[in-house]
C-alpha positions in Angstrom: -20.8 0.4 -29.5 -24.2 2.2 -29.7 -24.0 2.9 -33.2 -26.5 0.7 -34.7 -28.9 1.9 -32.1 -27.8 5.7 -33.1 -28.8 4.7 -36.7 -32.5 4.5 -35.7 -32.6 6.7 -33.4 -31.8 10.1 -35.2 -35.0 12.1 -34.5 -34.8 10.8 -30.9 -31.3 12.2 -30.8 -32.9 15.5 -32.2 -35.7 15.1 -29.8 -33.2 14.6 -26.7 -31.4 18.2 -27.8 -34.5 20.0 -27.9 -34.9 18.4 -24.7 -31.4 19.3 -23.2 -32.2 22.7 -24.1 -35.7 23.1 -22.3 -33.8 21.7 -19.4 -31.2 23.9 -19.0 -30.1 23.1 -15.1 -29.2 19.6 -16.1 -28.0 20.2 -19.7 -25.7 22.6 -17.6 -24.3 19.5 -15.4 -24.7 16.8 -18.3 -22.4 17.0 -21.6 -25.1 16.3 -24.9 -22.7 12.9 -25.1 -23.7 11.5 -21.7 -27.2 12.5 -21.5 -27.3 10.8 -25.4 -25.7 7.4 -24.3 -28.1 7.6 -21.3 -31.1 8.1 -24.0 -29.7 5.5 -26.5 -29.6 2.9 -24.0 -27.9 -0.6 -24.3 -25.8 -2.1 -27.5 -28.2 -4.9 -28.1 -31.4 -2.8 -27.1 -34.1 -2.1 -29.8 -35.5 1.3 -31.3 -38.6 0.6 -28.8 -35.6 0.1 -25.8 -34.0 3.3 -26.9 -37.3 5.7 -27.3 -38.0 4.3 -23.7 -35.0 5.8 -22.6 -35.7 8.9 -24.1 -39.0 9.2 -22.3 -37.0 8.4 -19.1 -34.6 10.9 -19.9 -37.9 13.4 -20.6 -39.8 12.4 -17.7 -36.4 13.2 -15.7 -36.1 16.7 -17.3 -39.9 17.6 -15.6 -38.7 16.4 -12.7 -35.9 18.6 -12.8 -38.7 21.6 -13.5 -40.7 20.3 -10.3 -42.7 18.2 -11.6 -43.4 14.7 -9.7 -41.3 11.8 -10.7 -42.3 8.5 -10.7 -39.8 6.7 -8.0 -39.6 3.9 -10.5 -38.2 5.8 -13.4 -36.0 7.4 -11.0 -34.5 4.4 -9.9 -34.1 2.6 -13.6 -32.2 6.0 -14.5 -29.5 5.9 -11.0 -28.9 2.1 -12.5 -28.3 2.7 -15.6 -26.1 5.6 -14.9 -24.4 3.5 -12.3 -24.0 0.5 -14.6 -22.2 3.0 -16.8 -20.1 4.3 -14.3 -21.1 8.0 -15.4 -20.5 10.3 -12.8 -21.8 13.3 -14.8 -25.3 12.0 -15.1 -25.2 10.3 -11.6 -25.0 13.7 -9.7 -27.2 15.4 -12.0 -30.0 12.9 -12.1 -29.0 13.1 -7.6 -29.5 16.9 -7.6 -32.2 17.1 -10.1 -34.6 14.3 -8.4 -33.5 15.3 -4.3 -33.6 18.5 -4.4 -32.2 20.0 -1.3 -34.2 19.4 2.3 -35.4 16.3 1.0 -34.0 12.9 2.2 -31.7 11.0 0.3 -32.9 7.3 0.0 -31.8 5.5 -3.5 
């Protein structure tokens, strides 16, 4: 389904692992799979579409280091997940971004 996106995409692919690795609390939660379909993006969506999700996915990983998130990258990654129905990088993307003590508003 995402293959001709995957085609174009191979040093983001390699980018995303080096990623996964660097972030290693949600690599733990997120199989390399998921986080890749999450960083390919759409069937239909171009290389620019699918490097945009990579820097979402990126921008995500910070936030998981406590860095500040921008809420609207948060929210376009919890739709996307929730579009696919992925329950892996739904509760990771959920625990990464609200960390505990915070309030839980999506």
């Amino acid at each position: 389904m995402h293959h001709a996106i995957y085609t174009r995409s191979k040093n983001s692919e390699e980018h995303l692992r080096r990623l996964l690795q660097e972030g290693e609390s949600i690599n733990n939660r997120i199989s390399d799979l998921s986080a890749l379909s999450l960083a390919i993006g759409e069937p239909g969506e171009d290389n620019a579409g699918a490097l945009r999700s990579l820097r979402m996915v990126q921008i995500l990983l910070d936030g998981s280091k406590g860095k500040p998130v921008d809420p609207s990258v948060r929210n376009e990654a919890l739709q996307r997940a929730w579009m696919k129905k992925d329950v892996a990088i739904l509760e990771a993307l959920y625990n990464s971004l609200f960390p505990q003590g915070q309030p839980r508003e999506i």
